[in-house]
C-alpha positions in Angstrom: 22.4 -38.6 51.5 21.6 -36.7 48.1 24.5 -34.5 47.0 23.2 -30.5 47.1 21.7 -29.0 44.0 23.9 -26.3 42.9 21.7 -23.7 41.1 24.3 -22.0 39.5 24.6 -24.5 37.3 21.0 -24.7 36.5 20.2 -23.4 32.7 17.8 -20.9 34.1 17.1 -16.6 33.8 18.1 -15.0 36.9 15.8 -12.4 37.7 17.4 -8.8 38.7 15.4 -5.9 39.6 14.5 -3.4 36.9 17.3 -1.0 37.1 15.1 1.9 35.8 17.6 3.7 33.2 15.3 4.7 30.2 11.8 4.4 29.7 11.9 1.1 27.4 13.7 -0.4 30.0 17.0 -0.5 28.2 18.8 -1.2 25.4 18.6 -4.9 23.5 21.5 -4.7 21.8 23.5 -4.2 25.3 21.5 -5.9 28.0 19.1 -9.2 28.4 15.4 -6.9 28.9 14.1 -10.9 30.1 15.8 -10.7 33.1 13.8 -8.2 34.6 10.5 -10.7 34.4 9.6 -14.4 35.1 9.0 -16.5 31.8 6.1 -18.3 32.8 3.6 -14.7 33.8 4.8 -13.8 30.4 3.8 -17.0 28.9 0.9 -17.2 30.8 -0.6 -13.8 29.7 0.0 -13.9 26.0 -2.4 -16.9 26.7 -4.7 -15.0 28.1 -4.4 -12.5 25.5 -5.3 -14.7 23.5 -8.2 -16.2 25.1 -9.5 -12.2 25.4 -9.6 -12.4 21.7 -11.8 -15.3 21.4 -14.1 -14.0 23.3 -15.1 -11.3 20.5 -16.2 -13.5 17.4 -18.2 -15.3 20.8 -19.9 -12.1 20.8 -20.7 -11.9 17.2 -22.0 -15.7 17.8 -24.2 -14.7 20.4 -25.5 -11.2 18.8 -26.0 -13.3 16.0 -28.2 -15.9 16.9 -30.4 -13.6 19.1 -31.3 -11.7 15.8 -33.1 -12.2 12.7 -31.3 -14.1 10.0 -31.1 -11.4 7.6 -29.5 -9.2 9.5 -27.3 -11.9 11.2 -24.0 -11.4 9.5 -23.7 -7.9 10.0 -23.4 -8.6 13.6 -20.5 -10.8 13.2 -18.8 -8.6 11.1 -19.4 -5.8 13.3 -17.5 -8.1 16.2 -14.6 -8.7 14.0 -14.2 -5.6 13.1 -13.8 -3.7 16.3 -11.0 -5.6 16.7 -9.3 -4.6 13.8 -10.3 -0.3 14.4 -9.7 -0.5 18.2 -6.1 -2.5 17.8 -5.4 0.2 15.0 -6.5 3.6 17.8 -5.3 1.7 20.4 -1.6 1.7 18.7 -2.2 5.2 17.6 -3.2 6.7 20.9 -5.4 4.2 22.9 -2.6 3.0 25.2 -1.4 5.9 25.8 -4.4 7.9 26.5 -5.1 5.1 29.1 -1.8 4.1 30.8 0.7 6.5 29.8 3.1 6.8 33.3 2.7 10.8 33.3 -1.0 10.3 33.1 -3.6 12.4 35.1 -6.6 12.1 37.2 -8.9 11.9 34.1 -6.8 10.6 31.2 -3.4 10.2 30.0 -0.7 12.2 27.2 0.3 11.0 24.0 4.1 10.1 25.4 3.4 6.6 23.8 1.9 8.2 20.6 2.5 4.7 18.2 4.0 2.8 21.0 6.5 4.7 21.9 8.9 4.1 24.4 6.6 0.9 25.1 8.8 -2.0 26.0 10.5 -3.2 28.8 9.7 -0.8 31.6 7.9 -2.5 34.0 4.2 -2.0 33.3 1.4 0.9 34.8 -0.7 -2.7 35.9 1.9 -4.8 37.3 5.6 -4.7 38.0 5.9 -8.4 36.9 5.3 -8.0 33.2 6.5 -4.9 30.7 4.4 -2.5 29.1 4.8 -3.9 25.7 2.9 -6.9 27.0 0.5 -4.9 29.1 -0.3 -2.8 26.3 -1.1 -6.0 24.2 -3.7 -7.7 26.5 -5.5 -4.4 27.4 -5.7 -3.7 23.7 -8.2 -6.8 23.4 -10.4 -5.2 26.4 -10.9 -2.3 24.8 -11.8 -4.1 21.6 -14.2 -6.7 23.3 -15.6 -3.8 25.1 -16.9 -1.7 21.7 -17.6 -5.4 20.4 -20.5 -5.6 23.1 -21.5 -2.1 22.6 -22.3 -2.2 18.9 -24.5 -5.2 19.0 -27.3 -2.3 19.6 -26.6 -1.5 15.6 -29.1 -4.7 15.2 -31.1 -5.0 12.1 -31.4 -1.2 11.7 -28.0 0.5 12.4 -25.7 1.4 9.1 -22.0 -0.2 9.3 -19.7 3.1 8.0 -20.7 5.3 10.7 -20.6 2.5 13.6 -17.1 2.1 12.4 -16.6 5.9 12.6 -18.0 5.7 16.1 -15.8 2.6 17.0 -13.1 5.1 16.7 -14.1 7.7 18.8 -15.8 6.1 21.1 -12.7 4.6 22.3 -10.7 7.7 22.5 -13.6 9.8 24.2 -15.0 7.2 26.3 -13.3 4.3 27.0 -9.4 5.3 27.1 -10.5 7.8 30.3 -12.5 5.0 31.8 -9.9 2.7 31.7 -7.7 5.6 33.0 -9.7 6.9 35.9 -9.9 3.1 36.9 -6.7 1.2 36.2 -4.0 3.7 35.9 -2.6 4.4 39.7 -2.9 8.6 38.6 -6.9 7.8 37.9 -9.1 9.6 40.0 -11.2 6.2 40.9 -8.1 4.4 41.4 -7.0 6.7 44.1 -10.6 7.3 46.0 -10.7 3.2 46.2 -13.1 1.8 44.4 -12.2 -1.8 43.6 -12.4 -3.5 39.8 -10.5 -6.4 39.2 -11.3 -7.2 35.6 -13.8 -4.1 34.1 -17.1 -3.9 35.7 -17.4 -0.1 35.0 -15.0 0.1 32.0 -16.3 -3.0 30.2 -19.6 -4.0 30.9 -21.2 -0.6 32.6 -19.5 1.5 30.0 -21.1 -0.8 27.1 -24.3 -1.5 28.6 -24.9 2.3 28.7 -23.4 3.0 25.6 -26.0 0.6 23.8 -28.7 2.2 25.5 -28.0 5.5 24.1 -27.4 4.1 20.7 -30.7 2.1 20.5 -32.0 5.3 21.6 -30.1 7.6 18.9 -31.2 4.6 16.3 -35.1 4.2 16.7 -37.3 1.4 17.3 -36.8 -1.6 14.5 -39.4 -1.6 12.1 -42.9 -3.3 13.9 -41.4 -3.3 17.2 -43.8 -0.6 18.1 -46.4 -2.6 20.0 -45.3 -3.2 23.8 -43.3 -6.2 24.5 -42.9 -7.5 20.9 -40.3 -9.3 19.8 -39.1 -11.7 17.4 -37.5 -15.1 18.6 -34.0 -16.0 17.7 -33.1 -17.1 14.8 -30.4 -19.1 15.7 -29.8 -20.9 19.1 -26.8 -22.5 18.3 -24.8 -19.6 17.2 -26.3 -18.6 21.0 -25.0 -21.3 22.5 -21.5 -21.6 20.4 -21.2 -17.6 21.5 -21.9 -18.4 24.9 -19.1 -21.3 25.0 -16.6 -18.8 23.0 -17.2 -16.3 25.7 -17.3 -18.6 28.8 -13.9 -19.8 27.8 -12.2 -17.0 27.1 -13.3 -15.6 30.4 -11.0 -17.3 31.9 -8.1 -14.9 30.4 -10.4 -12.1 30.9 -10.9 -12.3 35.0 -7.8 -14.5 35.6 -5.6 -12.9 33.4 -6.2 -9.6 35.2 -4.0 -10.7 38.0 -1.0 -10.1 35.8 0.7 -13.1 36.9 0.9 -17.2 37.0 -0.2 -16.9 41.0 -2.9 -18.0 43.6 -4.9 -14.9 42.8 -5.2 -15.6 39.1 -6.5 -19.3 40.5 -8.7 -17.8 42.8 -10.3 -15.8 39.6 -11.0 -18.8 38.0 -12.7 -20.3 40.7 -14.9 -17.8 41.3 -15.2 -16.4 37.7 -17.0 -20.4 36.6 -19.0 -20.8 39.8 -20.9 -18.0 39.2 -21.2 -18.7 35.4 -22.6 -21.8 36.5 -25.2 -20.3 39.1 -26.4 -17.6 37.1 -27.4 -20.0 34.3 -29.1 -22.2 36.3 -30.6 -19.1 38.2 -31.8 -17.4 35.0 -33.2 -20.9 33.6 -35.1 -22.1 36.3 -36.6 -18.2 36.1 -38.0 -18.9 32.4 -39.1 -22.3 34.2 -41.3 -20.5 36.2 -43.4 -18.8 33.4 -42.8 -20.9 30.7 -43.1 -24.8 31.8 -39.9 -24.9 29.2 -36.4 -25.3 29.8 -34.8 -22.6 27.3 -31.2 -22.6 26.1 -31.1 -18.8 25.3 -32.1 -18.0 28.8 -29.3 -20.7 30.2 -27.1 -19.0 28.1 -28.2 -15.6 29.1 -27.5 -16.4 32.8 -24.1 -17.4 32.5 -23.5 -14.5 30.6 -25.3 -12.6 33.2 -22.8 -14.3 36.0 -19.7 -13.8 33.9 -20.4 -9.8 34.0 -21.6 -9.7 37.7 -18.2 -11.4 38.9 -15.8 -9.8 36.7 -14.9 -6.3 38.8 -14.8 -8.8 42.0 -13.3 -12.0 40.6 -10.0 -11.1 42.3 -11.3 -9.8 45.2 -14.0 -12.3 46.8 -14.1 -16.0 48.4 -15.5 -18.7 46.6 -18.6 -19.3 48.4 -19.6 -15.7 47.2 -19.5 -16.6 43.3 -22.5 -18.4 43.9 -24.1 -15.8 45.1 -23.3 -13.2 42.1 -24.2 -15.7 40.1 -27.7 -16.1 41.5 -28.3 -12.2 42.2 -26.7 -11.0 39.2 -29.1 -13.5 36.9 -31.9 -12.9 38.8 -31.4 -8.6 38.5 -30.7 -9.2 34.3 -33.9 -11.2 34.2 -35.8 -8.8 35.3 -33.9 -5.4 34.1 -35.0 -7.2 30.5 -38.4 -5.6 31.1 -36.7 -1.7 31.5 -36.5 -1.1 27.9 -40.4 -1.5 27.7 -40.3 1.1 30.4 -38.0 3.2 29.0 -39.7 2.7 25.2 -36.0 1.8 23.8 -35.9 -0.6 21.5 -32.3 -2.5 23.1 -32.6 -5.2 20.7 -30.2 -7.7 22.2 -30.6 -6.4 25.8 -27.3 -5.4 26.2 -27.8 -2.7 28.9 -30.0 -5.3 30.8 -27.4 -7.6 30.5 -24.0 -5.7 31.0 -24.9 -2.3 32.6 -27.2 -3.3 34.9 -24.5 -6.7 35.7 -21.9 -4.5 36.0 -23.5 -2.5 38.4 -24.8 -5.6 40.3 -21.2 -6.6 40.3 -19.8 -3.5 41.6 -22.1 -3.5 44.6 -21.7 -6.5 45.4 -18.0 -5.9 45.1 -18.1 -3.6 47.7 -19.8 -6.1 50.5 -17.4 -9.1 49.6 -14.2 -8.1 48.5 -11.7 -10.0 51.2 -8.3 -8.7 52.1 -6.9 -12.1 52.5 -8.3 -13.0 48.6 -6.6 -10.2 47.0 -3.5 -11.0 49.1 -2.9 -14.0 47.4 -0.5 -12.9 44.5 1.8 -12.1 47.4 1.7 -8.2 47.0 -1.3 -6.7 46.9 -3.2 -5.0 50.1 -6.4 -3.6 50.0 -9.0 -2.7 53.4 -11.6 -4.6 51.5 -15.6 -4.6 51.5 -18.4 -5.3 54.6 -16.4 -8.8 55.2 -13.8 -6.6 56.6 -16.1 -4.2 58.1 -14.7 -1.2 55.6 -18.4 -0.3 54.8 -17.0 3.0 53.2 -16.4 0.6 50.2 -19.6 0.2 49.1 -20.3 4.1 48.9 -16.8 3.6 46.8 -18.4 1.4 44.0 -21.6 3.2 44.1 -19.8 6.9 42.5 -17.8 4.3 40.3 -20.7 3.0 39.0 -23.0 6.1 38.3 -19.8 8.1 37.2 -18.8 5.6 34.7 -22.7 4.9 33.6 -23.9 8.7 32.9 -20.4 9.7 31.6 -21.0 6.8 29.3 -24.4 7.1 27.7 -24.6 10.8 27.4 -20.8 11.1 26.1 -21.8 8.3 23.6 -25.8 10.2 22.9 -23.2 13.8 21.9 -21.1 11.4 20.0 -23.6 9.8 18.2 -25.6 13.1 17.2 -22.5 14.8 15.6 -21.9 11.7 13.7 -25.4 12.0 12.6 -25.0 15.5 11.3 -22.0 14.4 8.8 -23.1 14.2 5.4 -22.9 10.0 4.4 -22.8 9.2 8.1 -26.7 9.0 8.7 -26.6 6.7 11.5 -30.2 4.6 10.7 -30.9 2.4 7.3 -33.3 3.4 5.4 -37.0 1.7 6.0 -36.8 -0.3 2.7 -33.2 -1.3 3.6 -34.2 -2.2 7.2 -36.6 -4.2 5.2 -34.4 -6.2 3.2 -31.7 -6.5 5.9 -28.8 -4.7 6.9 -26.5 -8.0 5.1 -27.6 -8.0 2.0 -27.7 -3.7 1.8 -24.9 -3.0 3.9 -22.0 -6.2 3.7 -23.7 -8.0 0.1 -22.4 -11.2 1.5 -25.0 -13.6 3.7 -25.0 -15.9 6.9 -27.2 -18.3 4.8 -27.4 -18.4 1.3 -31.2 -17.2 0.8 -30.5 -17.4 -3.3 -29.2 -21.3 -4.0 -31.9 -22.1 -1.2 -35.2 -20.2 -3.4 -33.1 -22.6 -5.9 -33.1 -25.6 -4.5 -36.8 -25.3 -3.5 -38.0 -23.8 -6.2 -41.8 -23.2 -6.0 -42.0 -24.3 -2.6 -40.9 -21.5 -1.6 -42.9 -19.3 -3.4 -46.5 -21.2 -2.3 -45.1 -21.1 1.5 -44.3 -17.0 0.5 -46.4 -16.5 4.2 -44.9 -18.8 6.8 -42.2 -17.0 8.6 -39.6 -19.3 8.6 -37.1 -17.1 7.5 -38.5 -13.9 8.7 -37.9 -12.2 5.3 -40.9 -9.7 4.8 -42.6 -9.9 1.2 -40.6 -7.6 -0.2 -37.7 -9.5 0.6 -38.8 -12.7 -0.1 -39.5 -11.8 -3.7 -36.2 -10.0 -4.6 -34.5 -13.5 -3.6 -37.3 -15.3 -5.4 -36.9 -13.4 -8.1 -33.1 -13.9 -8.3 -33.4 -17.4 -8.2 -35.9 -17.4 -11.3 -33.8 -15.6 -13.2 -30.8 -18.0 -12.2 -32.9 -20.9 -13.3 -33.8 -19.4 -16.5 -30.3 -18.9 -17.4 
């Protein structure tokens, strides 16, 4: 018979209850802050912090291949860099405007103006991790979230006052979103509505806020005839962006259970299955017209499935991924055809993609969600959707949805006009910038190097001056033609 372990003599943290003292949770110097949390959810979501973060230079990928190559390092930059403004106004005031404790039905205070007082206290989102670390991973949500917005900048948008907007957009519009949803003083939070991982804060508040900034911006340049477009320039960077983004979802939908549990599992079932049917879904769609079997619209779908599963991935049964998946593709397939309708040039179809997925989601979140799913972290109760027979819900996600989509695009249209108005902060190139491309005007730096390429072909080049292989206009073909002869010359 095996001798009985004794635990006490284990090298292991024993966990205490937070003794709620002070609002950091208490002082380092006198007490162990660990003991208040389990090692492994605090390992497990700096990884999923991490993963969030990936997921923005995916979006850059994929904005950049579905544009034209001479504007196609802008929108990487653009990516990149609303990390680096929203990390800086979400350590300002960001966090605090969202998930302050004091906080009120709309938005929070500044009591964590610069982080402070963020530390140990057990967090506004879950008891099992510390605000410091909750403050960390929602910091990368509300960066990936302006990431998917300003794709809308494409090929005609100017980078100073997008970075400007960046800024305020996240204090006007997002902080309250993320308030009214995830903060238990929200107004959203308290009526019901259900969103696991961002369906109205994320994807419904982007979606909407690129519509309104296509709007504020124009039509590109030739895109006035109905339905034209140019292709991609770049499938790979589509499908590297798509991989990026699929991956890091993972931290996205599971992360958002805020612990190393069943639930978190459950996301990750749910959050690749209907990845997987809405790129099938949306690809066998193209089928149908084209005869072809394209890798922008596989990509599309699984995109398309990612955002229709995210408010519900912690909240629905396996067998209903599928059927996001296939719904949600088959909805952003066709809402592609809205901007026609509406005559706004959405370049990258970013509200067909996440405002209309998002709202999908939300419904959809409202017929499925399972008590018994969101259960499985061991704390959590909710009445749930239709499976339950709680048909109120559904009513819940609709107000969630149109609340989050109107305050969205017409906070973001008032946003966008004032910035308009500032003197240096026109918000559109110019035509003959638009013309040479927003790289080589606005960053001076290239995704390919247009210059030792006129050099290495020399005259080639200059006889092929018509085929569009490059989709550089004249104009712009002969400044980088021109370059190069001068290089050679010297």
């Amino acid at each position: 018979m095996a001798e009985t372990l004794d635990l006490n003599a284990l090298n292991y943290t024993v966990l205490i209850p937070y003794n709620g003292t002070t609002a950091t949770g208490g002082d380092s110097l006198e007490i162990d802050l660990n003991v208040f949390y389990n090692a492994g959810d605090i390992a497990w979501m700096i990884t999923c912090t991490a993963l969030v973060l990936l997921m923005i230079p995916g979006v850059g990928f994929f904005y950049s291949g579905l544009a034209r190559r001479k504007s196609a390092l802008s929108l990487i930059w653009l990516s990149v860099m609303s990390l680096g403004v929203v990390s800086i106004q979400w350590f300002f005031w960001g966090y605090s405007l969202a998930f302050s404790h004091s906080a009120g039905t709309y938005i929070g205070n500044l009591q964590n103006l610069g982080f402070k007082g963020v530390l140990a206290q057990p967090s506004v989102g879950s008891t099992k991790i510390p605000d410091l670390m909750f403050a960390l991973y929602q910091g990368m949500f509300a960066s990936i979230t302006v990431a998917l917005a300003v794709g809308a900048v494409a090929e005609r948008g100017r980078m100073a006052p997008c970075i400007v907007f960046m800024f305020i957009w996240t204090t006007i519009i997002y902080d309250p979103l993320a308030c009214w949803t995830w903060n238990a003083s929200g107004w959203v939070y308290k009526m019901g509505a259900l969103d696991f991982a961002g369906g109205t804060p994320v994807h419904i508040a982007s979606g909407a806020t690129a519509l309104a900034y296509s709007l504020m911006l124009g039509k590109r340049r030739g895109h006035d005839a109905r339905e034209f477009s140019y292709r991609p320039h770049n499938v790979t960077h589509v499908v590297i962006g798509t991989v990026f983004l699929w991956f890091g979802w993972f931290g996205f939908n599971c992360g958002s259970a805020f612990s190393a549990n069943l639930r978190a599992v459950m996301a990750g079932v749910v959050t690749n299955l209907a990845a997987a049917a809405g790129g099938v879904t949306w690809c066998l769609l193209d089928y149908r017209l084209n005869r072809k079997f394209s890798a922008v619209g596989f990509s599309s779908g699984v995109i398309s499935g990612l955002v229709a599963i995210t408010p519900a991935s912690g909240y629905v049964p396996p067998w209903s991924a599928v059927i996001f998946g296939v719904i949600g593709a088959t909805a952003c397939n066709h809402a592609t055809k809205l901007k026609y309708l509406m005559q706004i040039d959405d370049a990258l179809d970013i509200f067909a993609v996440h405002g209309i997925g998002g709202i999908v989601g939300n419904l959809l979140t409202g017929l499925f969600a399972a008590d018994y799913i969101a259960r499985l972290d061991g704390a959590t109760h909710i009445d749930g959707g239709w499976l339950n027979q709680n048909y109120i819900q559904l009513a819940y996600q609709l107000a969630d949805s149109a609340s989050g989509a109107a305050y969205s695009f017409f906070g973001s249209c008032i946003i966008l006009f004032l910035i308009n108005l500032i003197p240096g902060l026109q918000l559109r190139t110019s035509e003959n910038d638009e013309t040479l491309g927003v790289d080589d005007v606005e960053i001076g730096e290239f995704a390919y190097d247009y210059v030792e390429i006129t050099r290495d072909v020399g005259s080639e080049l200059e006889t092929d001056i018509s085929e569009p292989k490059s989709d550089i206009d004249s104009v712009g073909r002969q400044k980088y033609i021109s370059t190069a002869s001068n290089t050679n010359e010297k």
